[in-house]
DSSP file (Angstrom, degrees, kcal/mol; ACC not computed):
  #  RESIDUE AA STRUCTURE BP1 BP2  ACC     N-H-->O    O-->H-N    N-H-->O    O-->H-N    TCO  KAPPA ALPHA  PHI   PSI    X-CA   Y-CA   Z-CA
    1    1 A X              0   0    0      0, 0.0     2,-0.7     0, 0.0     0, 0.0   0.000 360.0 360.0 360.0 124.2   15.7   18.2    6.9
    2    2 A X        -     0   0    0      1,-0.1     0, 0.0     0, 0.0     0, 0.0  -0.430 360.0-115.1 -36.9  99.0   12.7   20.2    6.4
    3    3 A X        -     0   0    0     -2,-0.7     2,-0.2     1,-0.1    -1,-0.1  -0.276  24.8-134.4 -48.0 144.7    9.3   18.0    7.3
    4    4 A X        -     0   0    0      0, 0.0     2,-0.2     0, 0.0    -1,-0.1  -0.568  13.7-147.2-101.2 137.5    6.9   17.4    4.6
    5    5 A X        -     0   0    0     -2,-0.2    -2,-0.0     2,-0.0     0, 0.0  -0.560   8.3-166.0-133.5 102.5    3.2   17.8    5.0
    6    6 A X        -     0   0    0     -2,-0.2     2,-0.3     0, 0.0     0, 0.0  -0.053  15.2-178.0 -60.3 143.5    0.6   15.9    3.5
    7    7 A X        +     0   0    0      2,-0.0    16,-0.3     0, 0.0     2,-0.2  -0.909  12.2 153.7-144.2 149.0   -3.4   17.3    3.5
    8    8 A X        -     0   0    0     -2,-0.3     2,-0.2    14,-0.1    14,-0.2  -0.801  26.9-128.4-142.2-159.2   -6.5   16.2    2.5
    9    9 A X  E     -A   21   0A   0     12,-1.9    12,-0.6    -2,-0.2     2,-0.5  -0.703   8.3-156.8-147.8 166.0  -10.2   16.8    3.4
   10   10 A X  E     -A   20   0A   0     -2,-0.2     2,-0.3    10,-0.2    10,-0.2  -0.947   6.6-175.2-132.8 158.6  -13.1   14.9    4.2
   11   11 A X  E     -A   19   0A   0      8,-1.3     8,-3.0    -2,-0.5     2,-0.6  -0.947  24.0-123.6-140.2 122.7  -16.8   15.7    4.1
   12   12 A X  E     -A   18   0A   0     -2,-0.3     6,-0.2     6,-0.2     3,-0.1  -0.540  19.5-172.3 -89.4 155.9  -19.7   13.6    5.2
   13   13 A X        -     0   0    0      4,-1.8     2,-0.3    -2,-0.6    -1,-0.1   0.956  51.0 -75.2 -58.6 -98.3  -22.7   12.6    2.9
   14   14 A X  S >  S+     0   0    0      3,-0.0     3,-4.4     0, 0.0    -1,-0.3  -0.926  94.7  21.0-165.2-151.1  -25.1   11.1    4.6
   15   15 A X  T 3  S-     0   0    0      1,-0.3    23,-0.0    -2,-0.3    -2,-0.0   0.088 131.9 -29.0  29.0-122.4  -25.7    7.5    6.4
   16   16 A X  T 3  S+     0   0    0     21,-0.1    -1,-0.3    16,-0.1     2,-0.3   0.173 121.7 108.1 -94.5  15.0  -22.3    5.9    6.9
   17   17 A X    <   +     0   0    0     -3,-4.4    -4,-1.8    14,-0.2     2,-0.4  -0.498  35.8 157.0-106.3 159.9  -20.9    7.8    3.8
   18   18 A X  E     -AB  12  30A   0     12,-2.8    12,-4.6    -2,-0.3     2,-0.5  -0.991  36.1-104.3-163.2-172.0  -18.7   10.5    3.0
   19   19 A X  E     -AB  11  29A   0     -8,-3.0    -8,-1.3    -2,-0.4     2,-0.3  -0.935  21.4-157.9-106.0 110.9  -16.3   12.4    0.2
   20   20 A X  E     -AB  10  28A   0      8,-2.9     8,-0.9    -2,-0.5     2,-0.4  -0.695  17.5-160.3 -72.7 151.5  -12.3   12.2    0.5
   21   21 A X  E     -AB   9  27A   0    -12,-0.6   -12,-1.9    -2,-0.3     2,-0.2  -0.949   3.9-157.6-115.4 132.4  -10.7   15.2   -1.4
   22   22 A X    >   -     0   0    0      4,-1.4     3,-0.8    -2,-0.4     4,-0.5  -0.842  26.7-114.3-111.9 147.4   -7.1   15.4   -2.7
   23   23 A X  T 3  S+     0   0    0    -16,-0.3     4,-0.1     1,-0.2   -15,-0.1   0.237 117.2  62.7 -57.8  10.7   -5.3   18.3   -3.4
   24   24 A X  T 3  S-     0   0    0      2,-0.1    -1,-0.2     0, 0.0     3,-0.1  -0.073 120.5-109.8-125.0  47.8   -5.0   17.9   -6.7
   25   25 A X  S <  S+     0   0    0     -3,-0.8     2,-0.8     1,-0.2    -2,-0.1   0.759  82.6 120.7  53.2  55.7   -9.2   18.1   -6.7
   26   26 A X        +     0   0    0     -4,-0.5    -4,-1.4     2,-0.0     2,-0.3  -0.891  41.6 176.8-114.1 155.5   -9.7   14.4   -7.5
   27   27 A X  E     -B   21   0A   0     -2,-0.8     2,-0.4    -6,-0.2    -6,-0.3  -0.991  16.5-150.7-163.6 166.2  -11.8   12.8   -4.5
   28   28 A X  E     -B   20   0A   0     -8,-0.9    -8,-2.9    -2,-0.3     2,-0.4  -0.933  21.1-117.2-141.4 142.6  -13.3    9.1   -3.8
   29   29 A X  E     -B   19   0A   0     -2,-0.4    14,-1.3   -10,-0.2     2,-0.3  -0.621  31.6-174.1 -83.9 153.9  -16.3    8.2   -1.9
   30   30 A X  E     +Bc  18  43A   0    -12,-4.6   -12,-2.8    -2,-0.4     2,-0.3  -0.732   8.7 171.6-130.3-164.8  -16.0    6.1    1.1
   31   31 A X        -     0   0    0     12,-0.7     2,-0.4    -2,-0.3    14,-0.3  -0.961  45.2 -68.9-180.0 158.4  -18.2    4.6    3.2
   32   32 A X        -     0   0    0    -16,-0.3    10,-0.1    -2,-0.3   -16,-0.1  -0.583  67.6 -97.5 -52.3 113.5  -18.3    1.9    6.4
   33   33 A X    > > -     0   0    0     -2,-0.4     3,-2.0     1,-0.1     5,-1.3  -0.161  15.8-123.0 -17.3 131.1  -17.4   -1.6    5.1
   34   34 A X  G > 5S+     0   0    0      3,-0.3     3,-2.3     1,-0.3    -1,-0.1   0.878 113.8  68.7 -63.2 -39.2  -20.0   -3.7    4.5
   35   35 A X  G 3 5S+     0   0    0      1,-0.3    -1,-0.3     2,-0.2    -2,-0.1   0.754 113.8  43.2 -54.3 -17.4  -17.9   -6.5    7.5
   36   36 A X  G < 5S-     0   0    0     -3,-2.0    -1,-0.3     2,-0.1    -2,-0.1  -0.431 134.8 -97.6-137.2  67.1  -19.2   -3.4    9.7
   37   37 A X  T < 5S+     0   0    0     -3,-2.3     2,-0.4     1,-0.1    -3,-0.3   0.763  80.3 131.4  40.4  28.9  -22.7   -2.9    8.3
   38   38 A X      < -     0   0    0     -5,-1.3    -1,-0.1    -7,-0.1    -2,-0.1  -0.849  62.3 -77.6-111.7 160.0  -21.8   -0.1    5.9
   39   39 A X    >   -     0   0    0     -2,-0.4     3,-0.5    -6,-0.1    -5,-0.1  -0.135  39.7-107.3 -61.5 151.1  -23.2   -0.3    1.9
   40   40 A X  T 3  S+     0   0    0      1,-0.2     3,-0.1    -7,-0.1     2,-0.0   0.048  96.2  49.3 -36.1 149.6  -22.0   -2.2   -1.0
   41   41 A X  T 3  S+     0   0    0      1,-0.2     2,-0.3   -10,-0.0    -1,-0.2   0.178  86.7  96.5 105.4 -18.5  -20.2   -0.3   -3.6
   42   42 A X  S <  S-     0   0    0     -3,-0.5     2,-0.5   -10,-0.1    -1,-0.2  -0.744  71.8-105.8-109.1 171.7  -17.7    1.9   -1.7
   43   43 A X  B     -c   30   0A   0    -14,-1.3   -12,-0.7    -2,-0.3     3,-0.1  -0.734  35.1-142.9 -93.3 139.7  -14.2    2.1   -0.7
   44   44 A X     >  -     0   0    0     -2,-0.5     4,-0.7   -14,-0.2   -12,-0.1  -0.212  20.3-119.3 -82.9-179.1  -13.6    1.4    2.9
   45   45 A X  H >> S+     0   0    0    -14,-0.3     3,-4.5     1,-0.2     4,-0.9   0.950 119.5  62.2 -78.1 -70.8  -10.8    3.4    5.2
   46   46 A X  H 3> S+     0   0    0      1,-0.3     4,-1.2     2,-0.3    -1,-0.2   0.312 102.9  42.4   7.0 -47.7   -9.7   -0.1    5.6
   47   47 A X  H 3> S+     0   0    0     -2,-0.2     4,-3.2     2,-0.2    -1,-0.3   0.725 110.8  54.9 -67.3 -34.6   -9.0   -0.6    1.9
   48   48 A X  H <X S+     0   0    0     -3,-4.5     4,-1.0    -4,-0.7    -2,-0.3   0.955 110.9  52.1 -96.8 -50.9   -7.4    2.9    1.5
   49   49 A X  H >X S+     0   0    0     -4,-0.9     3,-2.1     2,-0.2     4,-1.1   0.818 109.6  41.9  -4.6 -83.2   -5.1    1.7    4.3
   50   50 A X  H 3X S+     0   0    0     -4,-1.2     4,-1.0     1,-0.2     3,-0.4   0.975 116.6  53.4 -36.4 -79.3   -4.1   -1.2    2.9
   51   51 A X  H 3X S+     0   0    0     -4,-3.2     4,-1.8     2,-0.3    -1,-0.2   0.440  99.3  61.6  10.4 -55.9   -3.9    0.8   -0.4
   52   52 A X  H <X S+     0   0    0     -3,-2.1     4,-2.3    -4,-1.0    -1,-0.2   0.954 111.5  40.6 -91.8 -60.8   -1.7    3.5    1.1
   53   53 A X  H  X S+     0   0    0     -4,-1.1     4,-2.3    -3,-0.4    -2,-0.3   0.639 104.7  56.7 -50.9 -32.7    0.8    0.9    1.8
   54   54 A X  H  < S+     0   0    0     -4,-1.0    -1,-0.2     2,-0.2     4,-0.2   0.848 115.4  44.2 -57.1 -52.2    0.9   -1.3   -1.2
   55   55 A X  H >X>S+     0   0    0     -4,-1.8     3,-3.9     1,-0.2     4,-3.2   0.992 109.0  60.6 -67.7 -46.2    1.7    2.2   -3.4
   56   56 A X  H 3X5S+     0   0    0     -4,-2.3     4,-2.5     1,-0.3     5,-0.3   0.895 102.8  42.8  -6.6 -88.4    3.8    3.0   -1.2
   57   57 A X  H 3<5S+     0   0    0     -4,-2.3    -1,-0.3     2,-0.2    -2,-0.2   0.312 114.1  51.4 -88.7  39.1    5.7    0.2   -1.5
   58   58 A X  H <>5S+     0   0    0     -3,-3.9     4,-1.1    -4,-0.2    -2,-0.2   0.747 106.8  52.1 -98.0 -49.3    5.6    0.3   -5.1
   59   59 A X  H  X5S+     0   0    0     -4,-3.2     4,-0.7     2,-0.2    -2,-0.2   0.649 111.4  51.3 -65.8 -32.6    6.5    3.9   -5.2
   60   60 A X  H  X<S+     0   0    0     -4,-2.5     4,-2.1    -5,-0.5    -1,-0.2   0.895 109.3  50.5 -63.8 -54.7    9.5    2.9   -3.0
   61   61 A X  H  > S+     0   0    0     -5,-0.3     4,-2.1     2,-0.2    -2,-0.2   0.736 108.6  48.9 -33.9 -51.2   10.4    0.2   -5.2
   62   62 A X  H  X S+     0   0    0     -4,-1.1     4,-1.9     2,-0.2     5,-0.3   0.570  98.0  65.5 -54.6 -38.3   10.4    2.1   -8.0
   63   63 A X  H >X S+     0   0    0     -4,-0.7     4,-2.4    -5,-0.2     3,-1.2   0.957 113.9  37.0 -61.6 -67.4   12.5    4.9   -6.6
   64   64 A X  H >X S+     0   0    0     -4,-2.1     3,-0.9     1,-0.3     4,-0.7   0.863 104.3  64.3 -55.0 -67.3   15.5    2.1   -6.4
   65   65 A X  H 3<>S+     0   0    0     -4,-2.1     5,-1.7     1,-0.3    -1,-0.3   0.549 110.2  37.5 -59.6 -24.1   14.8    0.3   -9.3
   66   66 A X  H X<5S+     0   0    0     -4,-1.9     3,-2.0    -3,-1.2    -1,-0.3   0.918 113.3  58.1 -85.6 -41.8   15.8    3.9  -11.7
   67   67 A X  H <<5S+     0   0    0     -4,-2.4     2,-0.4    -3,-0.9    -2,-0.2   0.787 110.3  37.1 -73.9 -67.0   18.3    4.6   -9.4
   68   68 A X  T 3<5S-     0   0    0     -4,-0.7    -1,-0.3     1,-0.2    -2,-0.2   0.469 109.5-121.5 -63.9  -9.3   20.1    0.7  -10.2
   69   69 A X  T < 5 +     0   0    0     -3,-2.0     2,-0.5    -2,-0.4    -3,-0.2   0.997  57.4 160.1  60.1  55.1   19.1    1.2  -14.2
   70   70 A X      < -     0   0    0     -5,-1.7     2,-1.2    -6,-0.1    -1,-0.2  -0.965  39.4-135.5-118.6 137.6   17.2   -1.9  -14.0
   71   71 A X        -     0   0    0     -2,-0.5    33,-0.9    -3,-0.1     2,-0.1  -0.650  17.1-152.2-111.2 121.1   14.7   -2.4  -16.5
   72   72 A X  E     -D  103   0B   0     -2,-1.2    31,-0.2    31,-0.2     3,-0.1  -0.425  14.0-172.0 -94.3 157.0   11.3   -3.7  -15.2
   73   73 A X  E     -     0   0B   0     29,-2.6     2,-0.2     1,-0.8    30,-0.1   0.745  68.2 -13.2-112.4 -29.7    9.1   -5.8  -17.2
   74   74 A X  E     -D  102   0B   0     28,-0.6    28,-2.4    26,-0.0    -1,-0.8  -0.737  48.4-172.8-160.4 158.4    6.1   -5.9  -14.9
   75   75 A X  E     +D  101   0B   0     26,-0.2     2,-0.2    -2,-0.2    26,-0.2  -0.935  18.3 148.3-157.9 123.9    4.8   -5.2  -11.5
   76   76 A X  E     -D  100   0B   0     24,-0.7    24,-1.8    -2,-0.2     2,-0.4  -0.940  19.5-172.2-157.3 137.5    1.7   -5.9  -10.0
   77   77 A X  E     -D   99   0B   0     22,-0.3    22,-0.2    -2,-0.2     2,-0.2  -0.928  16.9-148.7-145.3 153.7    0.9   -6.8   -6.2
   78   78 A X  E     -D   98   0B   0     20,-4.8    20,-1.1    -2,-0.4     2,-0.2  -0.633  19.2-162.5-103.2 170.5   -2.0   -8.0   -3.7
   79   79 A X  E     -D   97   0B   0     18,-0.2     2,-0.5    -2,-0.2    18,-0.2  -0.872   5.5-172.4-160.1 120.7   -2.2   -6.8    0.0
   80   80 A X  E     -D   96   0B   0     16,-1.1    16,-1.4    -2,-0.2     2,-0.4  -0.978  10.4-161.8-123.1 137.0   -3.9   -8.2    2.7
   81   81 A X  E     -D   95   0B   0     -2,-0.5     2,-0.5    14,-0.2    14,-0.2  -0.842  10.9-148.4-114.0 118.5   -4.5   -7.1    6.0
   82   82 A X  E     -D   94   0B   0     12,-3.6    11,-1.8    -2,-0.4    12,-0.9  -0.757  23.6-158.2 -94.4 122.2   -5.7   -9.6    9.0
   83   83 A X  E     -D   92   0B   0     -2,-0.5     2,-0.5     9,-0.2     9,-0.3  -0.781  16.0-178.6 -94.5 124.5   -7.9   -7.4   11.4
   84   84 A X  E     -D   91   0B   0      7,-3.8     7,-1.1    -2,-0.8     2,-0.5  -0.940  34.6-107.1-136.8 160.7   -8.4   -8.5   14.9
   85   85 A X  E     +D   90   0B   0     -2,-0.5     2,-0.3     5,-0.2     5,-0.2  -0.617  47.8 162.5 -64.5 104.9   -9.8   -8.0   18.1
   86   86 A X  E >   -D   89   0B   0      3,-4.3     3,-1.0    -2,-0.5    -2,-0.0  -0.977  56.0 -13.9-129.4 129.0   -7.3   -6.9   20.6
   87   87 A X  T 3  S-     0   0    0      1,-0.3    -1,-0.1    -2,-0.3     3,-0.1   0.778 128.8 -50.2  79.6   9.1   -7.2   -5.2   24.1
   88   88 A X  T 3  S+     0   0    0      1,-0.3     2,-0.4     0, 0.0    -1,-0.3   0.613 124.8  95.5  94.5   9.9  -10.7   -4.2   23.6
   89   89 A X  E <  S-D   86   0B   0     -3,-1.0    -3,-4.3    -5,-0.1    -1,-0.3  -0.981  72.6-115.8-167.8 129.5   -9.9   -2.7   20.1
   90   90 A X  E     +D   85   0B   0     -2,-0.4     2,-0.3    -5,-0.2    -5,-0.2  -0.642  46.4 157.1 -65.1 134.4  -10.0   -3.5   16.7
   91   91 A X  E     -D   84   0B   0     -7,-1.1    -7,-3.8    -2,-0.3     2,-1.1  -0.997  45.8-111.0-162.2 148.4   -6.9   -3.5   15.1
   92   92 A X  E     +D   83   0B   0     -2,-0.3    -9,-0.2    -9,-0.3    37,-0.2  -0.680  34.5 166.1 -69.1  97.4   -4.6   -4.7   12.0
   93   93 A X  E     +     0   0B   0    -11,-1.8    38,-1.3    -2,-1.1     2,-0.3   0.708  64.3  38.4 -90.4  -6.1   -1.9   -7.2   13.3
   94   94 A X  E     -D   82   0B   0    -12,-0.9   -12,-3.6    36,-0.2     2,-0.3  -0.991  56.9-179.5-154.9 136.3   -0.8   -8.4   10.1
   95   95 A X  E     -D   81   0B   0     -2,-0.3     2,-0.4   -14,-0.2    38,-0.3  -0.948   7.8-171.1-131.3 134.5   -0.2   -7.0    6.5
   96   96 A X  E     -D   80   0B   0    -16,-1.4   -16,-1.1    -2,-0.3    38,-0.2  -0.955   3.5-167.0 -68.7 104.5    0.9   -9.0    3.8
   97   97 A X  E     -De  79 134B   0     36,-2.0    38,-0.9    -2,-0.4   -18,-0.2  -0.270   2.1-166.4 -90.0 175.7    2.0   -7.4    0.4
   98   98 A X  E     -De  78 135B   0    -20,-1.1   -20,-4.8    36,-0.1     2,-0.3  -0.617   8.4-179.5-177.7  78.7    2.3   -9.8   -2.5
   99   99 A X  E     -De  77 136B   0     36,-0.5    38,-1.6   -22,-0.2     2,-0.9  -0.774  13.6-156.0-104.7 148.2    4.2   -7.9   -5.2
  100  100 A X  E     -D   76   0B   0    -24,-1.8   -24,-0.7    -2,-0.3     2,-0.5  -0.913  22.9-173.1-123.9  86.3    4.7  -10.4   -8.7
  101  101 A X  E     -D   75   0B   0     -2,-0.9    38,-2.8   -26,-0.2     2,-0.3  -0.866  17.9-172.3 -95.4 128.1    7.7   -8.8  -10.3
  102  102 A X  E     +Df  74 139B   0    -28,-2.4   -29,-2.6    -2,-0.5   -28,-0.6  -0.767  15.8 159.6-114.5 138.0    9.1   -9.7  -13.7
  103  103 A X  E     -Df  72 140B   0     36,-0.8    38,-3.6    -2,-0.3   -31,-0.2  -0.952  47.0 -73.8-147.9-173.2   12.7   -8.1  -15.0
  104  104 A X  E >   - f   0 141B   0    -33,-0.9     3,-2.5    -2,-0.3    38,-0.2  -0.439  63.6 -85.4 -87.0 164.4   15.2   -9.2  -17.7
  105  105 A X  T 3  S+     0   0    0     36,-1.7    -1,-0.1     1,-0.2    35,-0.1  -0.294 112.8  37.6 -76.0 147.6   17.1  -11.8  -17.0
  106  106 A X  T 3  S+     0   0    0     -3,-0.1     3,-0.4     0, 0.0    -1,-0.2  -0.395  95.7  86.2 114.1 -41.8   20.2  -11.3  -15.2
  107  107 A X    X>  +     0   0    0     -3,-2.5     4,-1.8     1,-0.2     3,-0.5   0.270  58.3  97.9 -70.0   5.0   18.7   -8.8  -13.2
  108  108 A X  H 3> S+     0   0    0      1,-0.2     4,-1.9     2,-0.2     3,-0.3   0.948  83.5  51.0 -54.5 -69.5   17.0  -11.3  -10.2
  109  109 A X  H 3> S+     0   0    0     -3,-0.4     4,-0.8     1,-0.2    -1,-0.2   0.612 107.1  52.2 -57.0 -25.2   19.4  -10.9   -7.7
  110  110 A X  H <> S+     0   0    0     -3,-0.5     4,-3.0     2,-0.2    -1,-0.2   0.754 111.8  48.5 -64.9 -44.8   19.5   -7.0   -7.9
  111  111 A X  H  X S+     0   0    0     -4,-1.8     4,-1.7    -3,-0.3    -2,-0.2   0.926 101.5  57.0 -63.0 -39.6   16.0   -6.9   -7.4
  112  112 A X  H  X S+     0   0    0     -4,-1.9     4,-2.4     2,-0.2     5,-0.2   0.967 115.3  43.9 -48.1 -57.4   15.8   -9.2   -4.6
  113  113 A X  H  X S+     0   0    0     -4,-0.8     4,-0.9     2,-0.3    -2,-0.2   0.764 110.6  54.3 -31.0 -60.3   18.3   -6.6   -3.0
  114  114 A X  H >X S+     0   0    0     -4,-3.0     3,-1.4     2,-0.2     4,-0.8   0.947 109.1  48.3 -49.0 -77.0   16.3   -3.8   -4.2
  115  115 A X  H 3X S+     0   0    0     -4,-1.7     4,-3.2     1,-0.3     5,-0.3   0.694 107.3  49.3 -63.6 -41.5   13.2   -5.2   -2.5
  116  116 A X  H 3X S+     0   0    0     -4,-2.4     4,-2.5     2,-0.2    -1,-0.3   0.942 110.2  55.8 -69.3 -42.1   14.5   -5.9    0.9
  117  117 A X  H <X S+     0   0    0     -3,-1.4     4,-0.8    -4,-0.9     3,-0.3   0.938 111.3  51.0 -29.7 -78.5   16.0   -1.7    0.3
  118  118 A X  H  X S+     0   0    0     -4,-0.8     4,-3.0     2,-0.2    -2,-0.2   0.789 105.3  48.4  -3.6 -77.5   12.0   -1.3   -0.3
  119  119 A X  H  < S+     0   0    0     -4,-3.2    -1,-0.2     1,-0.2    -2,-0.2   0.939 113.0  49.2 -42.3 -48.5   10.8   -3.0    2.9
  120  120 A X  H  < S+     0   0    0     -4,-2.5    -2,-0.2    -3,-0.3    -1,-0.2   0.836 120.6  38.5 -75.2 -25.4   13.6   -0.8    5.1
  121  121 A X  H  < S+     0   0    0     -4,-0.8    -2,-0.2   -64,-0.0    -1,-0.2   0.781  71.7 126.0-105.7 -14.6   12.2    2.7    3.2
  122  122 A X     X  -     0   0    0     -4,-3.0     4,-1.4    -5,-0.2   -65,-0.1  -0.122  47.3-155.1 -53.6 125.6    8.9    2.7    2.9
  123  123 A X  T  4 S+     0   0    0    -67,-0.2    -1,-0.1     1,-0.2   -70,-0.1   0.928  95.3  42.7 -25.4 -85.5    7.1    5.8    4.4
  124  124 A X  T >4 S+     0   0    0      1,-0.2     3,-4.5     2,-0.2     4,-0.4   0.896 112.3  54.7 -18.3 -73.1    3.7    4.1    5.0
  125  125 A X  G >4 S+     0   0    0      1,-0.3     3,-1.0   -72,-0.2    -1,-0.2   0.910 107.1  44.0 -58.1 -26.1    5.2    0.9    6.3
  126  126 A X  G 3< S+     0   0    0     -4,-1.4    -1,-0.3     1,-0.2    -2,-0.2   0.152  97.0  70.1-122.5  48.8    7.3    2.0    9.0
  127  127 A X  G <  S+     0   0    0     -3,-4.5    -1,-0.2    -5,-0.0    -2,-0.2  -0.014  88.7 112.3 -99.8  11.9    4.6    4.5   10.5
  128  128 A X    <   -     0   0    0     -3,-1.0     3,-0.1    -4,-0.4     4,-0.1   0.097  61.0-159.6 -64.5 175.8    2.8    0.9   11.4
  129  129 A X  S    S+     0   0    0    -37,-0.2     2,-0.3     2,-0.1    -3,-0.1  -0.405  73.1  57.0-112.2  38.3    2.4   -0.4   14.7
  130  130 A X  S    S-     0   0    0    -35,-0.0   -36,-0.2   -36,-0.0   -37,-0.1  -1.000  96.7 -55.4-157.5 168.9    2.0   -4.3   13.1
  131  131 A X        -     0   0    0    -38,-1.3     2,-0.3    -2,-0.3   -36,-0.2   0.100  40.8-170.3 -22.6 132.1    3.4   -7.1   11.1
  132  132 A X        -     0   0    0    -38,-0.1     2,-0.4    -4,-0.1   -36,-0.2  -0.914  11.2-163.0-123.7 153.2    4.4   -5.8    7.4
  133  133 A X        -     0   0    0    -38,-0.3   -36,-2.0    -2,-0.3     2,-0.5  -0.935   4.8-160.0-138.1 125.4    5.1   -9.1    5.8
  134  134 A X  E     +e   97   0B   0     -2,-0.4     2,-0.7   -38,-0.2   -36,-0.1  -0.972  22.5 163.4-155.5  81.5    7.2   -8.3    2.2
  135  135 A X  E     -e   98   0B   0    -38,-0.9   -36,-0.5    -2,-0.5     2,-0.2  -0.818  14.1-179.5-115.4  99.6    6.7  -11.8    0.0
  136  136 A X  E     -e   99   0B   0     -2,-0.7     2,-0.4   -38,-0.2   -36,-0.2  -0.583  27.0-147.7 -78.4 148.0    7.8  -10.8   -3.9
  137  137 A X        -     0   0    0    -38,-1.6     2,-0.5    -2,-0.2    -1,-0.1  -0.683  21.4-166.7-130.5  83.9    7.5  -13.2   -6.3
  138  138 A X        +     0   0    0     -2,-0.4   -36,-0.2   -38,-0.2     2,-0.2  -0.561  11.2 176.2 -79.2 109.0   10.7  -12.1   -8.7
  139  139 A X  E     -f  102   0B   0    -38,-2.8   -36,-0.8    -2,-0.5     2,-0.4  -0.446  25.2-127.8-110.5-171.9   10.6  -13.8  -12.0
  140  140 A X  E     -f  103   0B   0    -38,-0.2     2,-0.3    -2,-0.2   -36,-0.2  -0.992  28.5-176.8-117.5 118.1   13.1  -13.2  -15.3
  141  141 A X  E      f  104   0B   0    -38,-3.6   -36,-1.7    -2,-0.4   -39,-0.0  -0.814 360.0 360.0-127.6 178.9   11.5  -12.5  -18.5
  142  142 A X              0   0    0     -2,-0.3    -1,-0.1   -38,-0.2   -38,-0.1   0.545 360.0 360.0 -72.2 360.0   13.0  -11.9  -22.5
């Protein structure tokens, strides 16, 4: 299989800030967390971290769920990431996603299935070096 390569470009501002760019010309500012003395009001790398994994595994998720013809009712997830001081070094040792999935009923046990599928493909998650911690909360709706 051919390798895939992903780009995008960074520019600083000024202070702690700077400009992310996507190829498809959309771009975000970011800026030092405020937890490490950077301003109020931007997105940290930290966030877009977290971020990158939580679509991720949505976008993984999703991938299964058309392939099984299951029809989802909602999806919406939190992600938190414990940082700590290790080895000299800051570092994430634990991520917990916290995805709230609703499907029609019957379908619960395929999703569960589906999700654990999810955990084992996501891109993001298993380029990691730390805990990914997978807790769904899969309900049934009309």
């Amino acid at each position: 299989m051919k390798p895939f390569t992903f780009s995008t470009e960074l520019k600083w501002i000024e202070g702690k800030k700077g400009v992310v760019s996507f190829p498809n010309n959309l771009k975000i500012e970011i800026s030092t967390p405020p937890e490490f003395k950077g301003p109020q009001g931007f997105i940290s790398p930290e966030e877009l971290f977290l971020a990158s994994i939580d679509s991720c595994i949505l976008t993984t998720f999703l991938y299964f769920v058309e392939k099984a013809q299951i029809h989802l009712l909602s999806y919406q997830s939190k992600i938190e990431g414990e940082v700590i001081f290790k080895e000299g070094k800051l570092k994430f040792e634990k991520v917990k996603i916290l995805p709230q999935i609703k499907v029609e009923k019957g379908e619960l046990e395929k999703v569960k299935i589906i999700m654990e599928k999810t955990k084992n493909h996501c891109l993001i998650s298993n380029s990691l070096n730390c805990e990914i911690i997978l807790s769904p909360e899969i309900k049934e709706g009309g």
